[in-house]
C-alpha positions in Angstrom: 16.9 7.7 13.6 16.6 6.3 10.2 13.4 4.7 9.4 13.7 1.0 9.4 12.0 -0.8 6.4 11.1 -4.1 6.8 10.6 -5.7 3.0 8.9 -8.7 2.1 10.3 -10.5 -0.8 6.9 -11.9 -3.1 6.9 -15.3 -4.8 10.2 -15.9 -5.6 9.8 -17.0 -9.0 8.5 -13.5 -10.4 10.1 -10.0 -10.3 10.3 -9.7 -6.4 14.1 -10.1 -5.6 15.0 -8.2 -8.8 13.3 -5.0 -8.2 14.4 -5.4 -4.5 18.1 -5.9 -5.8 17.9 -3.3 -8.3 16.4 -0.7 -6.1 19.2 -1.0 -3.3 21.9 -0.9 -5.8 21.5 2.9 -5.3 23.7 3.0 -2.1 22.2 6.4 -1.4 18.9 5.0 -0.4 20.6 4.1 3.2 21.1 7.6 3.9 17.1 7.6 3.9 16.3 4.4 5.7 17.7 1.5 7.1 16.3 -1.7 4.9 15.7 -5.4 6.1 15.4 -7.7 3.9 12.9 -11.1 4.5 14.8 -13.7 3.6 18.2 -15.3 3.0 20.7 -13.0 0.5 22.3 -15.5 -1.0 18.8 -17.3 -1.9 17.6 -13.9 -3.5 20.3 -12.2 -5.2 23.4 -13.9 -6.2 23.2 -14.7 -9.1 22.0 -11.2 -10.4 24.7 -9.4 -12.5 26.6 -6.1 -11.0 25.7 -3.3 -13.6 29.3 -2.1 -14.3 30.8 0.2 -12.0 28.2 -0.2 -9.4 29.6 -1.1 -5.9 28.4 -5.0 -5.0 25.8 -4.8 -2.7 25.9 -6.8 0.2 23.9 -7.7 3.0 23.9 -8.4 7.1 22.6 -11.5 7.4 21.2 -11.5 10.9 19.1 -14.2 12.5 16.9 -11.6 14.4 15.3 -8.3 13.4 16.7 -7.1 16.8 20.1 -7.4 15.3 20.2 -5.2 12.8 22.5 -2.3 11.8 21.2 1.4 11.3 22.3 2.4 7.7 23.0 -0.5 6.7 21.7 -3.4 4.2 20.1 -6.2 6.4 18.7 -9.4 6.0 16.6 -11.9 8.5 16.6 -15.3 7.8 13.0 -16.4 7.7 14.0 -20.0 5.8 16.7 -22.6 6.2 15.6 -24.4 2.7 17.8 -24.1 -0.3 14.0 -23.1 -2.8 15.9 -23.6 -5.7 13.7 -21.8 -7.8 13.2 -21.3 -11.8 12.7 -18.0 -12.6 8.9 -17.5 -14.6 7.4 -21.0 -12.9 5.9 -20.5 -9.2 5.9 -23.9 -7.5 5.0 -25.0 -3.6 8.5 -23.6 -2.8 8.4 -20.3 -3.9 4.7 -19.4 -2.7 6.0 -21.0 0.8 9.0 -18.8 0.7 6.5 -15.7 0.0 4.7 -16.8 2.7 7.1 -17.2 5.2 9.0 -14.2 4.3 5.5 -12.0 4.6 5.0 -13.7 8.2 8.0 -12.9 9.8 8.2 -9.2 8.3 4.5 -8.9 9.7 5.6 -10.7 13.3 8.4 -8.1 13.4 6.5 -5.0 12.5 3.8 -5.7 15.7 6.6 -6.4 17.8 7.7 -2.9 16.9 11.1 -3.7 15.6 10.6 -2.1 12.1 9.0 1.1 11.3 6.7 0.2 8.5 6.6 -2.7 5.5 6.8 -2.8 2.1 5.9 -5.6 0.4 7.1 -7.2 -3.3 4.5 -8.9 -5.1 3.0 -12.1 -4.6 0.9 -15.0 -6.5 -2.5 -14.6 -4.9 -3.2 -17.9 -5.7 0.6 -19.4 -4.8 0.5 -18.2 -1.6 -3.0 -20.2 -0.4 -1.9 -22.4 2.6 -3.6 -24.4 5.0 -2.6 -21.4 7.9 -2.9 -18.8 4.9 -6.5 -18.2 3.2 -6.4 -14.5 2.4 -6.9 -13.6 -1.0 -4.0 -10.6 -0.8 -1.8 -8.4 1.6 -4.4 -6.3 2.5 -6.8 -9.2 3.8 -3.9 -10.6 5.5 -2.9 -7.7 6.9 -6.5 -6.1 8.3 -6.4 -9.6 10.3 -2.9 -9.7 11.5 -3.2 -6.0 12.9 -6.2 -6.5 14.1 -8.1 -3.7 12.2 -11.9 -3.7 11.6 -11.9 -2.3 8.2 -8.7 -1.2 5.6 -8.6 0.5 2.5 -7.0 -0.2 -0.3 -5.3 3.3 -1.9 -3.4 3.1 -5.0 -2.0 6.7 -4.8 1.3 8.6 -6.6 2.2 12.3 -6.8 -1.3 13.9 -8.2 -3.9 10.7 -8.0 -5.0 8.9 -5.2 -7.5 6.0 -6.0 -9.6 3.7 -3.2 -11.6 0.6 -3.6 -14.6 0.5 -1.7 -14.6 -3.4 -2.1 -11.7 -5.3 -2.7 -10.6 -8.9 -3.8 -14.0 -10.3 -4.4 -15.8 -11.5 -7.8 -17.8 -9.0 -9.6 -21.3 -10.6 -9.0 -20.4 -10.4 -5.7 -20.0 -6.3 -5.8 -23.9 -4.8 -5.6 -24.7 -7.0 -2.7 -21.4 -5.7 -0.9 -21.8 -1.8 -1.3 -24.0 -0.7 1.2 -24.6 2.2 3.3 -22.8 0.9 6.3 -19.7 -0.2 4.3 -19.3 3.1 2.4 -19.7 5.3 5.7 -16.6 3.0 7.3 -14.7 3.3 3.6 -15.2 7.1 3.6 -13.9 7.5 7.2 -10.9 5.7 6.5 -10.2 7.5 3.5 -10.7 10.8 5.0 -8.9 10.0 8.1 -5.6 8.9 5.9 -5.7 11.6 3.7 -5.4 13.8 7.0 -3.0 11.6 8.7 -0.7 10.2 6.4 -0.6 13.4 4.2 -1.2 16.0 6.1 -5.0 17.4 3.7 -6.6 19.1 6.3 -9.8 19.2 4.1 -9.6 17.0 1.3 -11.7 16.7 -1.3 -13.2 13.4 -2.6 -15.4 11.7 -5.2 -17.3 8.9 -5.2 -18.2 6.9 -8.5 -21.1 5.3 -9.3 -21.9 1.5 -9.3 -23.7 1.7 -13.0 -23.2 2.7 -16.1 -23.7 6.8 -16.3 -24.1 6.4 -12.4 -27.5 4.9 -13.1 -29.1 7.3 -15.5 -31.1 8.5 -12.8 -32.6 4.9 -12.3 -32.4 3.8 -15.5 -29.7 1.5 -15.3 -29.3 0.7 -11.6 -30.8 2.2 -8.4 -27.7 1.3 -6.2 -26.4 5.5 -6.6 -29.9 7.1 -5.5 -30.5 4.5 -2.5 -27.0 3.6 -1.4 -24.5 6.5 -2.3 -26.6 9.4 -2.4 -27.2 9.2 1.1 -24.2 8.4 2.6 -22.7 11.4 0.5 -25.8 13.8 1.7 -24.2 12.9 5.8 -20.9 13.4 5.0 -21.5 16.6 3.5 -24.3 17.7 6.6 -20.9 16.7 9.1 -19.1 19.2 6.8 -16.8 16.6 4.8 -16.2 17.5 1.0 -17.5 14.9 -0.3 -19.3 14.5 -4.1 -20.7 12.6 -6.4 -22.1 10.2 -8.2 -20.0 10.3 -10.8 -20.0 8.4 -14.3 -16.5 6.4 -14.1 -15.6 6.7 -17.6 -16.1 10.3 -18.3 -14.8 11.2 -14.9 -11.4 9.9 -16.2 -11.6 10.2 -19.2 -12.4 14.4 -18.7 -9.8 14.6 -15.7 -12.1 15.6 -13.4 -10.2 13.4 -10.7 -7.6 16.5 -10.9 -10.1 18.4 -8.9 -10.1 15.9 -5.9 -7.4 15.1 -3.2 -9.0 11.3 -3.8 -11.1 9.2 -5.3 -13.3 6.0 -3.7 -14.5 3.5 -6.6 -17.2 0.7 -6.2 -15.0 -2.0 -6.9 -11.3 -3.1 -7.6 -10.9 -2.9 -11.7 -13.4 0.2 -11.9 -10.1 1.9 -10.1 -7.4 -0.3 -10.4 -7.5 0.2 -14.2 -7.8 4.2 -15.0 -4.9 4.4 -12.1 -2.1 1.9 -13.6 -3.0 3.5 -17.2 -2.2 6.7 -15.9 0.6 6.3 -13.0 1.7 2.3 -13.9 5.9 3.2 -13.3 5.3 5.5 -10.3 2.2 3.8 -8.6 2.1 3.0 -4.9 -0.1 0.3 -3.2 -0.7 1.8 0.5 -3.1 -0.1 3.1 -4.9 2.8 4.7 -7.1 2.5 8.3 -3.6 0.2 9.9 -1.8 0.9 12.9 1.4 0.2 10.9 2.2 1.8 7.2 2.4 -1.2 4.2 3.3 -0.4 1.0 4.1 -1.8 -2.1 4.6 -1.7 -5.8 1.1 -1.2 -8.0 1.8 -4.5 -10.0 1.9 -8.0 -9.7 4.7 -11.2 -9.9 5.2 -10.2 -13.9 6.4 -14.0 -14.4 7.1 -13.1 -17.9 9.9 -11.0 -17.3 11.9 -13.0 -14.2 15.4 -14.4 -15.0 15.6 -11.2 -18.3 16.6 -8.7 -15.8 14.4 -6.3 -17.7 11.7 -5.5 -14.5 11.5 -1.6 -13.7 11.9 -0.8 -9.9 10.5 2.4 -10.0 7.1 1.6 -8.7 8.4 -0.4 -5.7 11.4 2.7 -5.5 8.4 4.7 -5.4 6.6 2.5 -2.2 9.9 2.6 -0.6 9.7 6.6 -0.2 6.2 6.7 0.5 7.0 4.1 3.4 9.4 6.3 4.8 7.3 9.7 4.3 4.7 8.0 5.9 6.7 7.3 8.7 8.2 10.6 9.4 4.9 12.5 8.8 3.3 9.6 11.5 5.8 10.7 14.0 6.1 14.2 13.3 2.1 14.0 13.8 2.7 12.4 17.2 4.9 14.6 18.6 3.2 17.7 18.4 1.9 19.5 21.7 -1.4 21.1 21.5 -1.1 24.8 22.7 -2.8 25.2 25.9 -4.1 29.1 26.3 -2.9 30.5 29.3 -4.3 33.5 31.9 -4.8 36.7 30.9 -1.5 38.5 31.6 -1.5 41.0 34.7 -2.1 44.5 34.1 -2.7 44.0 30.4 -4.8 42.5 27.8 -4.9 38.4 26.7 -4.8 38.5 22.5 
């Protein structure tokens, strides 16, 4: 059975529906999973051109997620307004579009009528409603499924980057990195990187908060009395994990090439060395769900809606991990431990 992908569609007014559009153009992609669409067709993608000699695509506009074909495009109406929209200006409209269309693709994942999400990018700020205070997917997400702790993992073929802390304001970041919220970090990392792709002992690093990891004190204590332990248990339950390490010469050296991951402090002291090395290819994925999310590593890009100019590949690139991630997920499920028997009769048990 084909994997069905439940898609979000973002703020309406940024690159969204154009990298959805220009992904699915590629008719091959339904051989690999059967995509649903948030939102109504017509709203989203008429009045993009057909690159010559592509086949139109089309859509099944259904009414209910339960009605959708295998192998085929799909879309579930989540709105009955018009948003007529300008391409480049978000406005109520389109960040109650994004909302809605996020809401009903989460509803429908729970209810276990898609197989995993992926998600087109939305205005942080847009998107703020009176029934809607998170400030991103992720926080959104941890709530809706429930889930004590997530884990934000930017990852693509050979670099997978976490973020310890998340959305939150720098001056906020010391008082937030303790020892109890880098042990629940680490274990989610660790647990993914076995789950979803199938590392039985991965390797990880962990940066430092400070400058030079602290100088040994000079410039910050945070590395001897909050990460230096929790990385001393890790290693005594025998999990490879290391650090301190400097940020900047860490990248900058490619030292990350000798780890199945990474776990940084806080969200630019990642976010930044990943999109300047995997930008095109980079995936968003939610780690420590019950459900698989992904999505594209970048943002609305309001500057470039209505030019037709936005480059899929990064949300081409969440749309395969989605469906890895599912397949590995259930091929994990349905293995059978072996269960020694008895020594055979008249001979020896090897």
């Amino acid at each position: 059975m084909l994997p069905r992908i439940g898609i979000s569609v973002g703020d309406l007014a940024g690159i969204g529906p154009e990298i959805i559009y220009k992904t699915f153009l590629d008719h091959r992609l339904l051989k690999l999973c059967t995509p649903v669409v948030y939102g109504t067709a017509t709203v989203l993608f008429d009045d993009f051109p057909i690159p010559e000699g592509a086949e139109p695509l089309t859509f099944r506009q259904v009414r209910e997620a339960a009605d959708i074909a295998p192998g085929k495009h799909n879309a579930v109406t989540c709105w009955d307004d018009d948003h007529a929209l300008t391409p480049g200006q978000p406005s109520q409209a389109s960040g109650t579009a994004a909302r809605q269309s996020l809401l009903a693709a989460a509803r429908d994942l729970k209810a276990g009528l898609l197989d995993a999400l992926v998600t087109a990018p939305i205005s942080k700020e847009n998107t703020q409603a009176d029934d809607f205070r998170y400030p991103g997917h992720t926080e959104f997400l941890t709530s809706f499924f429930d889930a004590k702790e997530s884990l934000m993992l930017l990852a693509t073929d050979n670099l997978r980057v976490a973020t310890a802390t998340g959305h939150i304001p720098l001056k906020d970041v010391a008082s937030r990195v303790t020892k109890e919220l880098l042990t629940t970090k680490l274990r989610i990392l660790f647990a993914s990187l076995k789950q979803d792709f199938g590392i039985e002992k991965p390797r990880v690093a962990v940066l430092g908060l400070n400058p030079h990891a602290g100088e040994n004190g000079l410039l910050g204590t945070e590395e001897a009395d909050v990460v230096t332990p929790v990385l001393q248990q890790f290693l005594q339950e025998g999990h490879l994990a290391y650090g301190p390490f400097p940020a900047d010469g860490y990248f900058g050296t490619g030292q990350f090439r000798q780890f199945d991951a990474t776990l940084s402090l806080y969200h630019d002291q990642g976010l930044i060395p990943f999109k300047t090395l995997a930008f095109e290819k980079g995936v968003n994925f939610t780690a420590g769900l019950s459900v698989i999310r992904t999505s594209p590593d970048h943002g609305t890009a309001y500057g470039l809606a209505g030019q037709f100019k936005a480059d899929p590949t990064s949300f081409r690139e969440a749309l395969y991990m989605a469906c890895d991630l599912v397949r590995h997920r259930k091929a994990e499920a349905e293995i059978v431990p072996l269960i020694p028997g008895p020594p055979l009769r008249g001979g020896r048990h090897e």
